[in-house]
C-alpha positions as CSV (number, residue, x, y, z in Angstrom):
1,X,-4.9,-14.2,12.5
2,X,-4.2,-11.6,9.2
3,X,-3.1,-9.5,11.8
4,X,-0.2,-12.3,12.8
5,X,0.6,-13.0,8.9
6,X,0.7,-9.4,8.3
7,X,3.2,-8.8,11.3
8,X,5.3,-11.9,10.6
9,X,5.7,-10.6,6.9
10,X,7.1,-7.5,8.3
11,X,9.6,-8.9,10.4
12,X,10.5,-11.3,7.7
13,X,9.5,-14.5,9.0
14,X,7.5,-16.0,6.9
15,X,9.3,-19.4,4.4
16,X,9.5,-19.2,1.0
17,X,6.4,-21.3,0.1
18,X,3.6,-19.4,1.8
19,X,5.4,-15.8,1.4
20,X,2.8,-15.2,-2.3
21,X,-0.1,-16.1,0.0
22,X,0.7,-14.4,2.9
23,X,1.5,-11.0,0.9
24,X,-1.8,-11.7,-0.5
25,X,-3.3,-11.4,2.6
26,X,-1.4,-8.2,3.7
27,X,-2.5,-6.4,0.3
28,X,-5.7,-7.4,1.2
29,X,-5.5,-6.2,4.8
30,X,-4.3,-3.0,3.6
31,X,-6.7,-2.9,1.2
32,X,-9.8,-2.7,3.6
33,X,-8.1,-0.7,6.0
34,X,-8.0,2.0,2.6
35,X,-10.8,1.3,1.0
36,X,-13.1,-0.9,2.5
37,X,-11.5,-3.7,0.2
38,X,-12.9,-1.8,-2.9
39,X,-10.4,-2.7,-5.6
40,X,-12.5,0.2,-8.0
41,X,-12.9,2.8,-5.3
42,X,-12.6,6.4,-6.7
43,X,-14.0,8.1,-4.2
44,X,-13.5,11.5,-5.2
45,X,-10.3,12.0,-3.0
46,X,-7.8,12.2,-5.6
47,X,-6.7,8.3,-4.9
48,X,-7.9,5.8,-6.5
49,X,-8.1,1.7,-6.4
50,X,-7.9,-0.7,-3.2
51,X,-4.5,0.7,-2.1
52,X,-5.6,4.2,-2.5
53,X,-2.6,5.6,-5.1
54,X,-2.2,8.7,-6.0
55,X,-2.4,9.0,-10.4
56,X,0.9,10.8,-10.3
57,X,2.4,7.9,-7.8
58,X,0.6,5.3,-10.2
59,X,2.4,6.8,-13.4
60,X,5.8,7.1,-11.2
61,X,5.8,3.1,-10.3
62,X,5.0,1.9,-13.8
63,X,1.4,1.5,-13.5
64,X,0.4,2.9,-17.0
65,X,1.1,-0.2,-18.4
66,X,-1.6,-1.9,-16.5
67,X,-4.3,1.2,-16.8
68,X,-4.5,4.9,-16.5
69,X,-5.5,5.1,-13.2
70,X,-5.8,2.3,-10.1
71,X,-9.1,2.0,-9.9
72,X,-9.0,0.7,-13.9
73,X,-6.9,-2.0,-12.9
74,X,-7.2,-5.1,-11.6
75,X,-6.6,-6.3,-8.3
76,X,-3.6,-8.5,-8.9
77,X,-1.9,-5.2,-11.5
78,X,-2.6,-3.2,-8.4
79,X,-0.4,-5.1,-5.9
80,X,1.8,-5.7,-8.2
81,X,2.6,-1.5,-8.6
82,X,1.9,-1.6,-5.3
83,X,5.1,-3.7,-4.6
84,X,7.2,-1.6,-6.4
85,X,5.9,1.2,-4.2
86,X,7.4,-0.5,-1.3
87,X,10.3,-0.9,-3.0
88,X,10.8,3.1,-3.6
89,X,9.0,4.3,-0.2
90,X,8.2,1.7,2.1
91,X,5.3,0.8,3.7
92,X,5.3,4.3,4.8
93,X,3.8,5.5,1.6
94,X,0.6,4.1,3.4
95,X,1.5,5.6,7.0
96,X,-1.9,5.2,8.8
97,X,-2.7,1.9,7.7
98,X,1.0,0.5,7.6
99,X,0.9,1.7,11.3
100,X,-2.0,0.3,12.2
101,X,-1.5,-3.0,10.0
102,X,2.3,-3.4,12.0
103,X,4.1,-2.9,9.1
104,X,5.6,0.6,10.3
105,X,6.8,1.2,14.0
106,X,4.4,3.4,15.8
107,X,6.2,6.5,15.3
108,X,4.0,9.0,14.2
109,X,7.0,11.0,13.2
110,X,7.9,12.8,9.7
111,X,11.6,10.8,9.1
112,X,13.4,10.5,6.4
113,X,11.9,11.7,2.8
114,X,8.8,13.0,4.9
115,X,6.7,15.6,2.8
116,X,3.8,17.8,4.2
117,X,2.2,16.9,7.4
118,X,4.9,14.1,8.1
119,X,3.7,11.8,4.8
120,X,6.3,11.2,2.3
121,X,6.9,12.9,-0.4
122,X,4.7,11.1,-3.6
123,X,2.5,9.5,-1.0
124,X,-0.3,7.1,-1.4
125,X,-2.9,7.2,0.7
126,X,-2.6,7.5,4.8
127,X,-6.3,6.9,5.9
């Protein structure tokens, strides 16, 4: 059923009314599928938080005024730079889990503003 709400919020078919909860569930699907669902996670990777972002990526989207890193913030501050993420790259700045969530076509091609290795330049996290 997330799986349905997630792909219904990315073809835009979800009403006005149950659009905050249904986002919630897709930050949350996207979450695990980065994760594990660990809102603190620093895993030693160089990304930090539930959504896996990048420090320099966290800095770029405003998040210093919530914390210095993700993984200091809370879950609600990280969706919230998270959004504004989407709104500079996409959902392609998460390109395996956006892919495998249905938020990005199945394209495993670089397109446009691709970095290294196909992921966009300022990336987050592709698990």
């Amino acid at each position: 059923m997330a799986l349905a709400l997630v792909l219904a919020v990315a073809a835009g078919d979800v009403r006005a009314g149950a659009a905050a909860q249904v986002a919630d569930l897709v930050w949350d699907a996207l979450a695990d599928c980065e994760s594990g669902g660990d809102w603190q996670a620093d895993t030693g990777n160089g990304y930090y938080g539930g959504l896996q972002i990048r420090t320099s990526t966290w800095e770029d989207a405003d998040g210093l005024r919530f914390a210095d890193r993700p993984d200091h913030a809370g879950r609600r501050e990280q969706t919230t730079v998270g959004e504004e993420i989407v709104r500079r790259q996409g959902w392609e700045a998460w390109p395996s889990c956006a892919r495998e969530l249905g938020l990005i076509g199945g394209d495993s091609g670089g397109g446009a503003g691709a970095g290294v290795g196909g992921r966009p330049v300022g990336q987050v996290r592709g698990s």
